[in-house]
N, C-alpha and C positions, 0 to 999 in steps of 0.2 A: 378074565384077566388073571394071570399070573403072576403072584407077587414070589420070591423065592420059594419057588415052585408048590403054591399053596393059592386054589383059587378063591381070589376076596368077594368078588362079585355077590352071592350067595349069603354070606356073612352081613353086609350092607342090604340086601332084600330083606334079611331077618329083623333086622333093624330099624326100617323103615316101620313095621307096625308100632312102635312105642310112643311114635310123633302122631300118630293118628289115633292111639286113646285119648275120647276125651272122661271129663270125673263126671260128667254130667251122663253120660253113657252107662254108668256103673254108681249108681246109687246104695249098693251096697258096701262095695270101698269108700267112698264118700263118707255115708254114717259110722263105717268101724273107724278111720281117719278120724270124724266129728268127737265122737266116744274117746278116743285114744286120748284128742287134744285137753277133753273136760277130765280124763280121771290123771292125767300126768299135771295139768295145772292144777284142779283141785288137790292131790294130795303134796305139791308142793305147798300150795297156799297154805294148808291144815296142817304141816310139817315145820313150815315157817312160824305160824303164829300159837303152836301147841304150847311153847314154853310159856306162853302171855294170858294162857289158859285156865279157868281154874280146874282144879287138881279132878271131880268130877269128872268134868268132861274132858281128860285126857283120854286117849286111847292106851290103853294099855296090851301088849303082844300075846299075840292068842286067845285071845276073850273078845266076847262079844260085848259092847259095853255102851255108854252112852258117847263115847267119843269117836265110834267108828259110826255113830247114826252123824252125827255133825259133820264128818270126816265124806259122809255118803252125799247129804244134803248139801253138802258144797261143790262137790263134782256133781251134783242134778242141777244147783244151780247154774253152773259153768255150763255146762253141755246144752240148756235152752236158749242162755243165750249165744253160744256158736249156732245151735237153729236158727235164732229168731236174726242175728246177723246174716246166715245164708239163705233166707228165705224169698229174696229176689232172685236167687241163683236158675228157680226151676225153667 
C-alpha cells in the first residue's frame, strides 16, 4: 500500500511484534522494572520522611553513612514486597 508515495505496509509488520511481547517472556525486564519500581519508591519514601529523621541517620551527599544503609533497607524492603506481590505471576 502506498500512502503519499511511502509504503506503510512494512511499517505495520514492524509493529505488530510489540503486541506480542509478553513481560512474562522476558524475566529480565520484568526484574530490572521490579528494581526500578522499589529504588524510585524507596528513595521517595526516605526523601519524604528524611526531615522527620533524626539528624544520625540523615543521609548526608557523598558520604557513606548510616542514612544511605536506612535509605538501602527501605528500597530492599519495597522491592520484596513488589516480589512477593508478583509471585503468582510465574
Amino acid at each position: 500500500m502506498l500512502a503519499a508515495g511511502v509504503l506503510i505496509v512494512p511499517a505495520f509488520r514492524a509493529l505488530r511484534w510489540r503486541r506480542e511481547v509478553d513481560l512474562g517472556k522476558r524475566p529480565m525486564l520484568k526484574n530490572f522494572l521490579d528494581a526500578l519500581v522499589a529504588v524510585l519508591a524507596g528513595n521517595a519514601l526516605y526523601f519524604l520522611l528524611m526531615p522527620y529523621l533524626p539528624a544520625a541517620i540523615r543521609h548526608r551527599l557523598f558520604r557513606e553513612d548510616l542514612g544511605l544503609l536506612v535509605d538501602f533497607c527501605i528500597c530492599a524492603a519495597i522491592f520484596a514486597a513488589v516480589k512477593y506481590a508478583r509471585r503468582s505471576e510465574r
